[in-house]
PyMOL CGO cylinders between C-alpha atoms (Angstrom):
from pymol import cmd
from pymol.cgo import CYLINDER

trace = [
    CYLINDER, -3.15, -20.71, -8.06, -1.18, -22.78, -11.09, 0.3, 1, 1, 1, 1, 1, 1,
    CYLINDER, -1.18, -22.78, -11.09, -4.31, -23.58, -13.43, 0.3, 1, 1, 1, 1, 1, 1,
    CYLINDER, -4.31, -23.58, -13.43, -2.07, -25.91, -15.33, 0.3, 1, 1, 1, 1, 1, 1,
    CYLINDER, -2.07, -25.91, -15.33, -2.32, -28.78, -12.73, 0.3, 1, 1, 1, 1, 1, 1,
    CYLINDER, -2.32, -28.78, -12.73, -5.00, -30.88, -11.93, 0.3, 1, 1, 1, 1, 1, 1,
    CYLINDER, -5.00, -30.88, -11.93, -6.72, -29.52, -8.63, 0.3, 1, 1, 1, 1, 1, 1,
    CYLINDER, -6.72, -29.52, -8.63, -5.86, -31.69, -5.72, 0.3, 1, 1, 1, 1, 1, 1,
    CYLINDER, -5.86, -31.69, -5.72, -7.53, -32.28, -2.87, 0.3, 1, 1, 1, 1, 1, 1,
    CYLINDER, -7.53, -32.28, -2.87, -7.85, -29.87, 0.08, 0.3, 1, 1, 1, 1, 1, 1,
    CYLINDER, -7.85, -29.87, 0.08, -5.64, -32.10, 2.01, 0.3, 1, 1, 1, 1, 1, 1,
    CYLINDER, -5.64, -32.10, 2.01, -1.94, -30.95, 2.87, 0.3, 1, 1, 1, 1, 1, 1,
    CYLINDER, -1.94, -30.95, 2.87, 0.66, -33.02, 1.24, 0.3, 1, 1, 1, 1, 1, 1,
    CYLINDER, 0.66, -33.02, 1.24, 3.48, -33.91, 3.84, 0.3, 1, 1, 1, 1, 1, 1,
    CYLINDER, 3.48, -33.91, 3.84, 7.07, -33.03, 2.46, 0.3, 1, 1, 1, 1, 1, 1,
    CYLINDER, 7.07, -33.03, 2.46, 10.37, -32.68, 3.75, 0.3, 1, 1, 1, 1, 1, 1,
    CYLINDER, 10.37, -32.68, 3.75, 12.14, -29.41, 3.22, 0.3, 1, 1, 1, 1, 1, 1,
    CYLINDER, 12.14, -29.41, 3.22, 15.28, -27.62, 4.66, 0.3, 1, 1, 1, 1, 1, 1,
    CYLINDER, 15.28, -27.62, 4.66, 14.31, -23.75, 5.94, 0.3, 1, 1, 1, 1, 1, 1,
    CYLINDER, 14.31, -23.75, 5.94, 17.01, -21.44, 7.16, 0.3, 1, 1, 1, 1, 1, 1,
    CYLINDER, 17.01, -21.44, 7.16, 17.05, -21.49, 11.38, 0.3, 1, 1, 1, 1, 1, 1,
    CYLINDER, 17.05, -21.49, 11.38, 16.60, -18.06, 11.44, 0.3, 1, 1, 1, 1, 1, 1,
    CYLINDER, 16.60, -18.06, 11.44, 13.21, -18.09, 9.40, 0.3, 1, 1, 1, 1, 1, 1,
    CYLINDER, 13.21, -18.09, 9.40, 12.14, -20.96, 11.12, 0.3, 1, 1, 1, 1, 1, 1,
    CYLINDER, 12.14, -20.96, 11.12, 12.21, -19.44, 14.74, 0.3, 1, 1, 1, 1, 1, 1,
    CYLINDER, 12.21, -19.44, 14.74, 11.27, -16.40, 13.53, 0.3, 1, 1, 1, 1, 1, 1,
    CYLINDER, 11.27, -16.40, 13.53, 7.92, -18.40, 12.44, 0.3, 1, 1, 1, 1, 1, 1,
    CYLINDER, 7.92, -18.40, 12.44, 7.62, -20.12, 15.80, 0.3, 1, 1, 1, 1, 1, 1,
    CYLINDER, 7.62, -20.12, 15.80, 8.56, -16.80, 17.53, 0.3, 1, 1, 1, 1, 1, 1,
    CYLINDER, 8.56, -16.80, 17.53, 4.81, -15.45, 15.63, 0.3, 1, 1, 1, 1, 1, 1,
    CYLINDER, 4.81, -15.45, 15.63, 3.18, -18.00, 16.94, 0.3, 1, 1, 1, 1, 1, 1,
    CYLINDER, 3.18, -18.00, 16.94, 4.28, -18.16, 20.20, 0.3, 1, 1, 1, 1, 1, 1,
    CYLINDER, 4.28, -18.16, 20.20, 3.82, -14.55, 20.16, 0.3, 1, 1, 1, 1, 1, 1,
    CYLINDER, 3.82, -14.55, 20.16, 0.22, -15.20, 18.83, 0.3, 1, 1, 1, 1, 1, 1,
    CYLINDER, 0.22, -15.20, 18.83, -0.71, -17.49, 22.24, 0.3, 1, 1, 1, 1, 1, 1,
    CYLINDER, -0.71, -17.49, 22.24, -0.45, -20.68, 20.14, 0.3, 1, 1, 1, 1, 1, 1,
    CYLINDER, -0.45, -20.68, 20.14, -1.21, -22.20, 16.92, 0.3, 1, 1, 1, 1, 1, 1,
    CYLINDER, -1.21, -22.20, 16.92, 1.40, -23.95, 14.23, 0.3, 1, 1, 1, 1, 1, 1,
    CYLINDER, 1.40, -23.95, 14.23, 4.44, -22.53, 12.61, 0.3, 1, 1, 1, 1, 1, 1,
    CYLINDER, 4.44, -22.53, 12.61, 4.06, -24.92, 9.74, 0.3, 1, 1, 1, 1, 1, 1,
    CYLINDER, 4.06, -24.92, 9.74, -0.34, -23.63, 9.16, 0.3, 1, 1, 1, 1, 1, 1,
    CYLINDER, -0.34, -23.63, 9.16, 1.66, -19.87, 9.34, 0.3, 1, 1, 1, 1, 1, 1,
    CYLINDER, 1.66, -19.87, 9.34, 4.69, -20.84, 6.95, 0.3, 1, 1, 1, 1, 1, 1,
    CYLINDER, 4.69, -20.84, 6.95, 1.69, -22.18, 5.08, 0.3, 1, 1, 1, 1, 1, 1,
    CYLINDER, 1.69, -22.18, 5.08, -0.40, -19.01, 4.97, 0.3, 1, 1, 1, 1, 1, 1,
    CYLINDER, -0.40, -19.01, 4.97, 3.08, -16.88, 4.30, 0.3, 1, 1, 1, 1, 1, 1,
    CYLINDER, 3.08, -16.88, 4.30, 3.64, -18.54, 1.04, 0.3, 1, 1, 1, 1, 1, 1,
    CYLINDER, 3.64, -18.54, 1.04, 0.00, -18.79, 0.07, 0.3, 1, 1, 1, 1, 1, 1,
    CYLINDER, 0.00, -18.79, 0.07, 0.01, -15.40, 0.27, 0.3, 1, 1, 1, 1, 1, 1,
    CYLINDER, 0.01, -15.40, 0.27, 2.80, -14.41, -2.28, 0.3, 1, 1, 1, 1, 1, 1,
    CYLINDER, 2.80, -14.41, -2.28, 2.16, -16.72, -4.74, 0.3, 1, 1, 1, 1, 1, 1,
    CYLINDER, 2.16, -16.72, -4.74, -1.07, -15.27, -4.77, 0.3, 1, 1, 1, 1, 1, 1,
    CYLINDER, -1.07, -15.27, -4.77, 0.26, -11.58, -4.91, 0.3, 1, 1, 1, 1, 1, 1,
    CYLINDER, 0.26, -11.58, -4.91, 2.77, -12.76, -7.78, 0.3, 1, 1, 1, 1, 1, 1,
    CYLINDER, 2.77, -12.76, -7.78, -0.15, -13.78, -9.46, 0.3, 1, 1, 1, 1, 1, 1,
    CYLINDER, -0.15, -13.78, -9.46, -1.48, -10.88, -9.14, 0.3, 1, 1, 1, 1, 1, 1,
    CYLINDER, -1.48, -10.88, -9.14, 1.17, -8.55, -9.83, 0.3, 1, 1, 1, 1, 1, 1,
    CYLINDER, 1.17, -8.55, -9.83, 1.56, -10.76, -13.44, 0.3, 1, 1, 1, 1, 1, 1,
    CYLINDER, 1.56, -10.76, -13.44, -1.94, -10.08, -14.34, 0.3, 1, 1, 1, 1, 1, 1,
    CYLINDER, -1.94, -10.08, -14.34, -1.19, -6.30, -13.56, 0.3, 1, 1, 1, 1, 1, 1,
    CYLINDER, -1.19, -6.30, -13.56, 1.98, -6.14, -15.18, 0.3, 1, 1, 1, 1, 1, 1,
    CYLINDER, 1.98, -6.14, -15.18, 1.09, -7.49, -18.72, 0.3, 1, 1, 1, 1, 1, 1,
    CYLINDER, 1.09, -7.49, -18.72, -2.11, -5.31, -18.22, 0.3, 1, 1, 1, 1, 1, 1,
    CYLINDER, -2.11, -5.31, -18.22, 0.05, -2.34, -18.17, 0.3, 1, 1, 1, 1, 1, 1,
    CYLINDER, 0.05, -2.34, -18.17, 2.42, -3.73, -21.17, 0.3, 1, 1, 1, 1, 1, 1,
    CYLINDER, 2.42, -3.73, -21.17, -0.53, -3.95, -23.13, 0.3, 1, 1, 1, 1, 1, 1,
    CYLINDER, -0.53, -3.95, -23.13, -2.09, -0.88, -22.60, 0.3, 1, 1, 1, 1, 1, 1,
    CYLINDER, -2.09, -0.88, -22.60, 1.10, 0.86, -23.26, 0.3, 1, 1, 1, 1, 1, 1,
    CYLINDER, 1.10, 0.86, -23.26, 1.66, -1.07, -26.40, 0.3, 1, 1, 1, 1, 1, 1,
    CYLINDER, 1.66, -1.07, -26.40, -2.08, 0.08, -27.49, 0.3, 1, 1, 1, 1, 1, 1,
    CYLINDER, -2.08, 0.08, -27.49, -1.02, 3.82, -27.04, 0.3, 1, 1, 1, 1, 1, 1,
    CYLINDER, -1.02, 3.82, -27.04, 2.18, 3.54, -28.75, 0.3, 1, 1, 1, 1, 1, 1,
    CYLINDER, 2.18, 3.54, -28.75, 0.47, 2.07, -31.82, 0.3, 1, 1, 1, 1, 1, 1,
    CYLINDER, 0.47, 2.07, -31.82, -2.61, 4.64, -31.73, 0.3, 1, 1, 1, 1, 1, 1,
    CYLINDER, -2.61, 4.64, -31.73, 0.61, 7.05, -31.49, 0.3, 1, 1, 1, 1, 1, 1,
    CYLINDER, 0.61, 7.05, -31.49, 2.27, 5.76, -34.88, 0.3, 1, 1, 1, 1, 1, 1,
    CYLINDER, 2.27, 5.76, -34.88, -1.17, 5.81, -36.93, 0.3, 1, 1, 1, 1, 1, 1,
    CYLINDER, -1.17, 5.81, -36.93, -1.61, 9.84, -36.49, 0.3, 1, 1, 1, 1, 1, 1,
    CYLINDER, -1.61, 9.84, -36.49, -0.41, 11.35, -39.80, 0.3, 1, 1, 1, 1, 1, 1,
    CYLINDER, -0.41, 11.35, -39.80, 3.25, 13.04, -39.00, 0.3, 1, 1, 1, 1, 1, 1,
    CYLINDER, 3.25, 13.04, -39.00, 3.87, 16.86, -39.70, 0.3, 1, 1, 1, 1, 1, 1,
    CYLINDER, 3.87, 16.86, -39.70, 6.77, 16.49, -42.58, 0.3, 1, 1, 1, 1, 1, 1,
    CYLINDER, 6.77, 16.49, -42.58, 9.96, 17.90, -41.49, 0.3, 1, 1, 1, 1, 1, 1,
    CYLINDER, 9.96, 17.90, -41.49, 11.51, 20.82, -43.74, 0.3, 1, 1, 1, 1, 1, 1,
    CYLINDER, 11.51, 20.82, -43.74, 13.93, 19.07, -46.16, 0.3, 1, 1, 1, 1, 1, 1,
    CYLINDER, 13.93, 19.07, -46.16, 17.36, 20.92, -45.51, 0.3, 1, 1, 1, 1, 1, 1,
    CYLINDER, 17.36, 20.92, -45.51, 18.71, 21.74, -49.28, 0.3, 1, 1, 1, 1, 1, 1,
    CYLINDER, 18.71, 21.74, -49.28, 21.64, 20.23, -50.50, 0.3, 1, 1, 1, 1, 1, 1,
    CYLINDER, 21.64, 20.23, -50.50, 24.92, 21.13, -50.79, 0.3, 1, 1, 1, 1, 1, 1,
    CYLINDER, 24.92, 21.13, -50.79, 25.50, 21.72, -54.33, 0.3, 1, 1, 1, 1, 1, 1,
    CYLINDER, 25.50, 21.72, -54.33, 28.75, 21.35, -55.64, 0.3, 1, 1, 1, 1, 1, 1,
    CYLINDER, 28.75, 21.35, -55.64, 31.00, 24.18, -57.29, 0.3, 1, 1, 1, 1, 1, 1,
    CYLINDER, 31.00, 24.18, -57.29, 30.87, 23.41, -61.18, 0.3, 1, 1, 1, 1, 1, 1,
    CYLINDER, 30.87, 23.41, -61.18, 34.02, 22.19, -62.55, 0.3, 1, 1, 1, 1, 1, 1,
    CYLINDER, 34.02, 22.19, -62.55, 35.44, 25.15, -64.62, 0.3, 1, 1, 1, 1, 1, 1,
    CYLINDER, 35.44, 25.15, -64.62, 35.63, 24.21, -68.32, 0.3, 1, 1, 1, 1, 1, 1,
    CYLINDER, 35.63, 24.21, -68.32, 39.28, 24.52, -69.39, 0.3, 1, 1, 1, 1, 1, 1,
    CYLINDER, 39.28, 24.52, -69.39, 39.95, 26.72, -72.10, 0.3, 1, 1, 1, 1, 1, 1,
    CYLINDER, 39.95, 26.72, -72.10, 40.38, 25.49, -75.25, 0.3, 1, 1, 1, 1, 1, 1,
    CYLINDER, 40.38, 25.49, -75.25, 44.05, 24.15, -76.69, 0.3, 1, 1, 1, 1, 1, 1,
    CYLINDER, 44.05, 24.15, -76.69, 45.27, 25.77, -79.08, 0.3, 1, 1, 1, 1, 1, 1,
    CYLINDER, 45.27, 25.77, -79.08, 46.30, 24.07, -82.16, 0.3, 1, 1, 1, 1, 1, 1,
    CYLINDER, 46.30, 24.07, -82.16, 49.83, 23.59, -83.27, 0.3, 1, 1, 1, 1, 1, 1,
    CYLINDER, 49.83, 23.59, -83.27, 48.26, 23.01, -86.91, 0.3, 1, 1, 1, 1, 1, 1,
    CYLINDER, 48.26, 23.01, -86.91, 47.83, 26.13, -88.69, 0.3, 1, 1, 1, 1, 1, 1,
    CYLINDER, 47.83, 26.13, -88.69, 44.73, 27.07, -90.06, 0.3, 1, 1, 1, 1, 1, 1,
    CYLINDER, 44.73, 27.07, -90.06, 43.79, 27.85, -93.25, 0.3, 1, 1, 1, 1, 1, 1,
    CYLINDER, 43.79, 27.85, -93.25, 41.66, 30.87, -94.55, 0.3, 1, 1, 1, 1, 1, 1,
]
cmd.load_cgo(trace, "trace")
């Protein structure tokens, strides 16, 4: 489980902890169902088993997100078939405005 701590003993630790009624009997219900045995050993094995299967499903999880993240690279290194450039607008040319005509008079 959590590599983090140091690994205790094999021994149970005895805590004190508040469980809904309605999970608890269901618990006892399994057991008593079962022919015997102990709710707690059974609440035990119940969590047990899903932090092991969230374990697991972490490991599987960021296997996926890197895979995925792999692809999507090899994806973005393939050379990309250029687009055809769409042309410009060009504008209308301004009209050159004809030249004034002098109110000096020439001279020949």
């Amino acid at each position: 489980m959590a590599s983090e701590q140091p690994e205790r003993s094999r021994a149970k630790t005895r805590i004190t902890i508040r469980i809904d009624g309605e999970v608890l009997d269901w618990f006892r219900n399994q057991v008593h169902e079962a022919g015997g045995g102990s709710y707690q050993t059974q609440m035990n094995r119940a969590l047990r088993d899903h932090v092991t299967r969230r374990e697991g499903t972490l490991a599987e999880t960021l296997r996926r997100v890197v895979r995925e993240e792999l692809a999507r690279k090899k994806r973005r290194k393939r050379p990309r078939k250029a687009a055809p450039r769409k042309r410009a607008r060009q504008r209308p040319r301004a009209r050159r405005k004809p030249p004034r005509k002098s109110s000096r008079k020439r001279h020949k």
